[in-house]
VOPAGU-2260 file (C-alpha; in pm, 1 decimal, decimal comma):
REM VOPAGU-2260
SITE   aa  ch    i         X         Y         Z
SITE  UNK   A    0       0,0       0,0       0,0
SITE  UNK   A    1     139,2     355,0     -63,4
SITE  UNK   A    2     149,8     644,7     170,2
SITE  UNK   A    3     -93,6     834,5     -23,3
SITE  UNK   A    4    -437,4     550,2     -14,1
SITE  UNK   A    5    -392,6     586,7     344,2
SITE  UNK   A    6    -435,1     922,2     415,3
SITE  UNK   A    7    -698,4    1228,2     274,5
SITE  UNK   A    8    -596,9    1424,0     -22,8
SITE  UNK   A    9    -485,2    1681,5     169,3
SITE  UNK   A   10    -224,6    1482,9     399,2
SITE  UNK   A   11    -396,0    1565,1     700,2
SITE  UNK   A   12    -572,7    1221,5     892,8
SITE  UNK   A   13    -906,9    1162,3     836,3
SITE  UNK   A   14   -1126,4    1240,2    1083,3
SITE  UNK   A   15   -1212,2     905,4    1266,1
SITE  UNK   A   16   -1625,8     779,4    1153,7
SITE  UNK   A   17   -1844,8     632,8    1418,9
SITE  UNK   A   18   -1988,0     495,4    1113,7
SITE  UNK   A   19   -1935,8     389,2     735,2
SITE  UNK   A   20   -2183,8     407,7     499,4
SITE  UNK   A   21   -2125,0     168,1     130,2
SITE  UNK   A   22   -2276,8     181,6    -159,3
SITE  UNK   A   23   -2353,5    -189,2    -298,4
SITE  UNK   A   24   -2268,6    -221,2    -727,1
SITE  UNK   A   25   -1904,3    -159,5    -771,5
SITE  UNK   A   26   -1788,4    -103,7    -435,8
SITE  UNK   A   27   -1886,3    -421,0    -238,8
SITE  UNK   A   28   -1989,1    -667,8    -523,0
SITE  UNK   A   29   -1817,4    -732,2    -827,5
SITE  UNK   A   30   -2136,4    -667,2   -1021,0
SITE  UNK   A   31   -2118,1    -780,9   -1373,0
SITE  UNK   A   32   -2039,0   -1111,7   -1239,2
SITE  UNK   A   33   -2402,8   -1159,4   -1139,7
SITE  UNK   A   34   -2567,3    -877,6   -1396,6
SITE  UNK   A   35   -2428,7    -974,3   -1734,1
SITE  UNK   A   36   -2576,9   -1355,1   -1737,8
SITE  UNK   A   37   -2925,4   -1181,1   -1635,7
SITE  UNK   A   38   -2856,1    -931,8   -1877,4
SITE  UNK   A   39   -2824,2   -1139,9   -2178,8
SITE  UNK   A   40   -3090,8   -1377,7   -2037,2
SITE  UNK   A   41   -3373,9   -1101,2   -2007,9
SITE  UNK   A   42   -3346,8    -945,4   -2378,3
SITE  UNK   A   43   -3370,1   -1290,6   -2518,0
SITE  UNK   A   44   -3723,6   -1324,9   -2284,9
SITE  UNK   A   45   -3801,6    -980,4   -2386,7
SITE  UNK   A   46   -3788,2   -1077,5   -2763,5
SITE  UNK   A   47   -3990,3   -1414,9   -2708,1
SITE  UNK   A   48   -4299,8   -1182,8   -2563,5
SITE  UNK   A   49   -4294,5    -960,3   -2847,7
SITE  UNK   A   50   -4155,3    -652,8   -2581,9
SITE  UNK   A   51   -3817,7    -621,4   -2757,3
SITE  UNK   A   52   -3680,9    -613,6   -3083,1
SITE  UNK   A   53   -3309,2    -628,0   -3258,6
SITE  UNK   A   54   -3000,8    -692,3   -3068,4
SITE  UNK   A   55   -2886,9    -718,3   -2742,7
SITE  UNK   A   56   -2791,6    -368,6   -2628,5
SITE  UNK   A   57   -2435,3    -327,7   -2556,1
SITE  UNK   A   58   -2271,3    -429,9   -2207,0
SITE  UNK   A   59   -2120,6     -98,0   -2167,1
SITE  UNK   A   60   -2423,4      67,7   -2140,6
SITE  UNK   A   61   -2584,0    -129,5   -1831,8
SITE  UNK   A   62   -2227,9     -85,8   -1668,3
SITE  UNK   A   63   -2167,4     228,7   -1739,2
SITE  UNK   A   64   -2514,3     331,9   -1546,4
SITE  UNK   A   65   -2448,8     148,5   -1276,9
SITE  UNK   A   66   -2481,2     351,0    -926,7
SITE  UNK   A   67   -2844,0     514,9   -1146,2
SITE  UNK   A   68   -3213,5     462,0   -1052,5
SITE  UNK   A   69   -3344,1     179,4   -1223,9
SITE  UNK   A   70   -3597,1     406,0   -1399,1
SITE  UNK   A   71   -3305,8     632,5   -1547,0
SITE  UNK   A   72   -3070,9     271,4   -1649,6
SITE  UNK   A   73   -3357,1     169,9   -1892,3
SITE  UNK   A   74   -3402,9     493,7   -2052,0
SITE  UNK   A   75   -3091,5     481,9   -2114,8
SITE  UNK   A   76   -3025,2     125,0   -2207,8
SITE  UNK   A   77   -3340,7     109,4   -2440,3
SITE  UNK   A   78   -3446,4     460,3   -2524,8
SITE  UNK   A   79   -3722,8     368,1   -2761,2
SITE  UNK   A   80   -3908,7      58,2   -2547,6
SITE  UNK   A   81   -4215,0     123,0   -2396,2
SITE  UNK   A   82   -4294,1     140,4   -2063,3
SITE  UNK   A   83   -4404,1    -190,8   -2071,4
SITE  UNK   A   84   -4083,4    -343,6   -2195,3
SITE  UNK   A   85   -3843,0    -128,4   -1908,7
SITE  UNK   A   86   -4111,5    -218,6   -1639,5
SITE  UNK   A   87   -4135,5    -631,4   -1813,4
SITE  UNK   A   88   -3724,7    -589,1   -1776,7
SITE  UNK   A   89   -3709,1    -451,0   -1417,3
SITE  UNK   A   90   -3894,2    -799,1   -1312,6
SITE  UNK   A   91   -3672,3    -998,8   -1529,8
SITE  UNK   A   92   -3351,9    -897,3   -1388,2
SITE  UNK   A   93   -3443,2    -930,0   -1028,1
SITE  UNK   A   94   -3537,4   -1265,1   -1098,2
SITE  UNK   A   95   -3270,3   -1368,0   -1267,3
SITE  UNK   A   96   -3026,8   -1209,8   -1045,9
SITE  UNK   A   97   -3223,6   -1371,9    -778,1
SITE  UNK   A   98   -3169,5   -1658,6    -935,5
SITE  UNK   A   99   -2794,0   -1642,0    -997,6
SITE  UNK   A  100   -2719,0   -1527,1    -610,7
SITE  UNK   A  101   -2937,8   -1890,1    -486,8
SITE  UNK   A  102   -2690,7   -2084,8    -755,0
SITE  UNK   A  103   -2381,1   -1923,2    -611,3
SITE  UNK   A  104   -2278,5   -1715,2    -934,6
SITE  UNK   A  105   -2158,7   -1401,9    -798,8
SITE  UNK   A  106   -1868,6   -1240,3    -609,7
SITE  UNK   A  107   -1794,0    -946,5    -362,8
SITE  UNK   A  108   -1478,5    -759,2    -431,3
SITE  UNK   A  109   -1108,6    -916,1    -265,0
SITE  UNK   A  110   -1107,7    -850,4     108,9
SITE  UNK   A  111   -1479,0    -729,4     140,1
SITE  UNK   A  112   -1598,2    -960,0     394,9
SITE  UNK   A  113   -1264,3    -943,0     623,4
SITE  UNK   A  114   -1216,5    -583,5     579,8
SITE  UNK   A  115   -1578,4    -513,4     719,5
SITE  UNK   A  116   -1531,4    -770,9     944,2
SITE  UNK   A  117   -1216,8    -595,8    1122,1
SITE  UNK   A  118   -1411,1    -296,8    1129,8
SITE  UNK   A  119   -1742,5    -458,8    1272,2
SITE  UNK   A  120   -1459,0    -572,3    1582,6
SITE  UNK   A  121   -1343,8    -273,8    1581,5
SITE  UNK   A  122   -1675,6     -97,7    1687,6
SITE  UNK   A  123   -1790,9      85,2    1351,9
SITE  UNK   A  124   -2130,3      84,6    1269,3
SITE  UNK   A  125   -2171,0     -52,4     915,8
SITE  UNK   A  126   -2425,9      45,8     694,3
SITE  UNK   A  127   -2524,2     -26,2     304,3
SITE  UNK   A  128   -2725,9     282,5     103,2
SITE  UNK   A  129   -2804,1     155,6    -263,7
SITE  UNK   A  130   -3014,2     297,8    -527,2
SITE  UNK   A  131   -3092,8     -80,8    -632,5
SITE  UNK   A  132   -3425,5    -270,0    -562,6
SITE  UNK   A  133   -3455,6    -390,0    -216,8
SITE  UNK   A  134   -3521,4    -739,9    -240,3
SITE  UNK   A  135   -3180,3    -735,7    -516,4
SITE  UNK   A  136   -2988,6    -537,8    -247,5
SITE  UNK   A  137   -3092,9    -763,6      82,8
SITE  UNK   A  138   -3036,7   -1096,1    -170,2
SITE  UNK   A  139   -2668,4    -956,3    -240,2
SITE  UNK   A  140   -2615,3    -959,4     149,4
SITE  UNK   A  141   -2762,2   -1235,9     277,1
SITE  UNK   A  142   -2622,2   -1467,0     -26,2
SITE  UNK   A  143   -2238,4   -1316,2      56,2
SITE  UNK   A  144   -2272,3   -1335,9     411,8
SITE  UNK   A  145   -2280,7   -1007,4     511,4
SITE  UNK   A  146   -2603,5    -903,2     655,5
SITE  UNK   A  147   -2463,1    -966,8    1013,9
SITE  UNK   A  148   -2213,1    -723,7     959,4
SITE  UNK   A  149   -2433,4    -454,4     878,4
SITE  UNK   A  150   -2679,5    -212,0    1108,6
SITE  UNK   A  151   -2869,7    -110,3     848,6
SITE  UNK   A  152   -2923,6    -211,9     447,9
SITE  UNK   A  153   -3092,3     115,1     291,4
SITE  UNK   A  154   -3199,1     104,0     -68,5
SITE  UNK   A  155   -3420,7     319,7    -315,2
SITE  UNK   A  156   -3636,3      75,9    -408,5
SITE  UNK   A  157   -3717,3       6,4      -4,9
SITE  UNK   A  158   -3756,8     346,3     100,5
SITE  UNK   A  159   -3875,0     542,1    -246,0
SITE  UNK   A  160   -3627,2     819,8    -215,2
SITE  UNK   A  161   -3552,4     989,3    -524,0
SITE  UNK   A  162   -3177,9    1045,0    -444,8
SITE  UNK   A  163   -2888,3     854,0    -305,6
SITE  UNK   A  164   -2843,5    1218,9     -69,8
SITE  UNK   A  165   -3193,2    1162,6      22,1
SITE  UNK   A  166   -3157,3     798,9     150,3
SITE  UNK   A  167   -2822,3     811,8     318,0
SITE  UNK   A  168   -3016,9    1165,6     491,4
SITE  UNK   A  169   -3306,4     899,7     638,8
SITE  UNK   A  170   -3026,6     685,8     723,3
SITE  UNK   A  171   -2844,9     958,8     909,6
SITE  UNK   A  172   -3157,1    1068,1    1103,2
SITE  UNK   A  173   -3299,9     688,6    1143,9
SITE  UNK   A  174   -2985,3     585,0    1358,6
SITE  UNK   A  175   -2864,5     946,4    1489,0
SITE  UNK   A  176   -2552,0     937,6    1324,8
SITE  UNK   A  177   -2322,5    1222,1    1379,6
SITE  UNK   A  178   -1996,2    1111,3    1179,5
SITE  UNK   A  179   -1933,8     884,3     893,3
SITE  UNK   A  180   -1785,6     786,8     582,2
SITE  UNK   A  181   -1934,9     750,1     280,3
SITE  UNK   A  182   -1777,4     469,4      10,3
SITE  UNK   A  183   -1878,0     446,1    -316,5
SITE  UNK   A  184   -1745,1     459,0    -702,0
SITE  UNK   A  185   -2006,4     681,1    -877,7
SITE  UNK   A  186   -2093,6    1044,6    -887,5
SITE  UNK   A  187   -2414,5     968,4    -700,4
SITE  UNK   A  188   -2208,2     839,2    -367,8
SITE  UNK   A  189   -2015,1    1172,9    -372,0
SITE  UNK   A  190   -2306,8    1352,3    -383,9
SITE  UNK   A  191   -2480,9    1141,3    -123,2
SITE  UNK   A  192   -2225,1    1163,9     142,1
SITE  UNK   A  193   -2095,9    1594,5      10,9
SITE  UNK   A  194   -2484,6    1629,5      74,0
SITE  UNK   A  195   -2471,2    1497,3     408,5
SITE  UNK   A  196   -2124,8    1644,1     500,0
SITE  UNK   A  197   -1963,5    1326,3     493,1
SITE  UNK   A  198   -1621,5    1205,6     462,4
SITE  UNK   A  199   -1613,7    1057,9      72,3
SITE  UNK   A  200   -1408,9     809,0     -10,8
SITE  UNK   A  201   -1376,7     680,5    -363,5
SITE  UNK   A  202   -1322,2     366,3    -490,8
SITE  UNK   A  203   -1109,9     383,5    -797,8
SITE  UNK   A  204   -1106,3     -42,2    -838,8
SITE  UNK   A  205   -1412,6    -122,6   -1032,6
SITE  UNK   A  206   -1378,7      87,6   -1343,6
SITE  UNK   A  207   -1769,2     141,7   -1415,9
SITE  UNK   A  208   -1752,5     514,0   -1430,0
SITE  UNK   A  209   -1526,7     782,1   -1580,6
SITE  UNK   A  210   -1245,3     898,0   -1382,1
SITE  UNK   A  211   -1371,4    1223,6   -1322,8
SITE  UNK   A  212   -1691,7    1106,0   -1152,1
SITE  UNK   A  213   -1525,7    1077,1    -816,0
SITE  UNK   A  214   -1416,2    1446,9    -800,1
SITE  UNK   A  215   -1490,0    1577,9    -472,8
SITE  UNK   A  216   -1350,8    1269,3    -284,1
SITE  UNK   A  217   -1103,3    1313,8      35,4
SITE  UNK   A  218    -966,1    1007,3     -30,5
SITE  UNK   A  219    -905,1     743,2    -301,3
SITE  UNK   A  220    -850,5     366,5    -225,2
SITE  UNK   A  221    -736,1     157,0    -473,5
SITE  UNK   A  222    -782,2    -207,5    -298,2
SITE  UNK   A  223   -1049,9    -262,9     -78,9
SITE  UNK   A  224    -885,8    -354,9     225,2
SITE  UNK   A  225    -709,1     -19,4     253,8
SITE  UNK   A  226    -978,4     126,3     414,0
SITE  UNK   A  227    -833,6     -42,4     760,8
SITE  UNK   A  228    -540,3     161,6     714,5
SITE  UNK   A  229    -728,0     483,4     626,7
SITE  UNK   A  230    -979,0     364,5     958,3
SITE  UNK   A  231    -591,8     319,6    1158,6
SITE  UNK   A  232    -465,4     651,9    1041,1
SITE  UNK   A  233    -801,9     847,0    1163,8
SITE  UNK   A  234    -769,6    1141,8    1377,8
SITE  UNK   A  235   -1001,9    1081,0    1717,4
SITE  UNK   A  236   -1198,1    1426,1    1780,7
């Protein structure tokens, strides 16, 4: 690990979180491992009922709007489908992601589950805020393991906020938490936790978004695991 994953962007410590807050997609879980099968899977069931036609759309542009609304992914993905079609493919791909996390065909990022582990010991409070469908979301969890680790699991889809900043706010207020971190790869977690007046630290590892999404960050980790030595380094108030 270098010097410079471990400490904020300005060299000073970070100040120390009673909690940390993590997005899900590309921070946690090595999403495409789960999402492209599905992917493929629901166009071809969306062209057998007549809801699709033409090829595939391309992977990029499901990855690329990861961290997005699920409303705001299929306008994207498939501009001209009706509402039918993107509300048909919203079922599809929770059940076939469903599906995939019961048969084992997924992954979390190296060092997920130990990192937050560690942390868990070491008397953080652990939380998840995701703009993904809650029953996707909770399945991710419970299939990895993790659920234990967490206090809370917030997503969009559970608590119909229109805004990452407005979930991880309910979150804030829901468990009276004065200090955290917020970690996450897209645009949308920087906003959720510069919102809040959070700590942001981005996660530069899963390669979803464009570089310059995570502007605004104090802090840039490059493995998972280095947030222990960003949590070591923290400054006690």
């Amino acid at each position: 690990m270098t010097t410079s994953t471990a400490a904020s962007r300005s060299g000073q410590s970070l100040p120390r979180p009673e909690a940390m807050i993590f997005d899900m997609d590309g921070t946690l879980f090595r999403t495409e491992t789960l999402l492209i099968p599905a992917y493929h899977r629901l166009f071809d069931q969306l062209r057998s009922e007549g809801l699709f036609e033409g090829p595939t759309p391309p992977e990029e542009l499901i990855l690329s709007s990861l961290g997005m609304l699920l409303e705001a992914i299929w306008k994207r993905v498939m501009p001209d489908a009706s509402d039918e079609a993107r509300q048909r493919a919203d079922d599809l791909l929770l059940e076939y992601e469903l599906a995939g996390l019961t048969e084992g065909h997924s992954e979390l990022y190296p060092q997920v589950r130990e990192t937050l582990s560690e942390l868990h010991k070491a008397g953080v409070k652990l939380f998840v805020a995701s703009n993904g469908l809650e029953d996707y979301v909770q399945g991710v969890s419970d299939a990895h393991c993790l659920t234990e680790l967490f206090t809370g699991i917030y997503s969009a889809g559970g608590r119909q906020t229109s805004t990452k900043v407005e979930l991880v706010q309910l979150l804030l207020q829901e468990h009276n938490i004065a200090s955290a971190w917020m970690v996450g790869d897209r645009s949308s977690d920087v906003e959720a936790g510069k919102g809040n007046e959070l700590t942001v630290i981005g996660c530069q590892y899963a390669g979803f978004g464009r570089e310059e999404e995570l502007q605004g960050s104090d802090c840039f980790i490059y493995q998972f695991e280095e947030l222990l030595e960003l949590y070591r380094t923290s400054a006690r108030k």
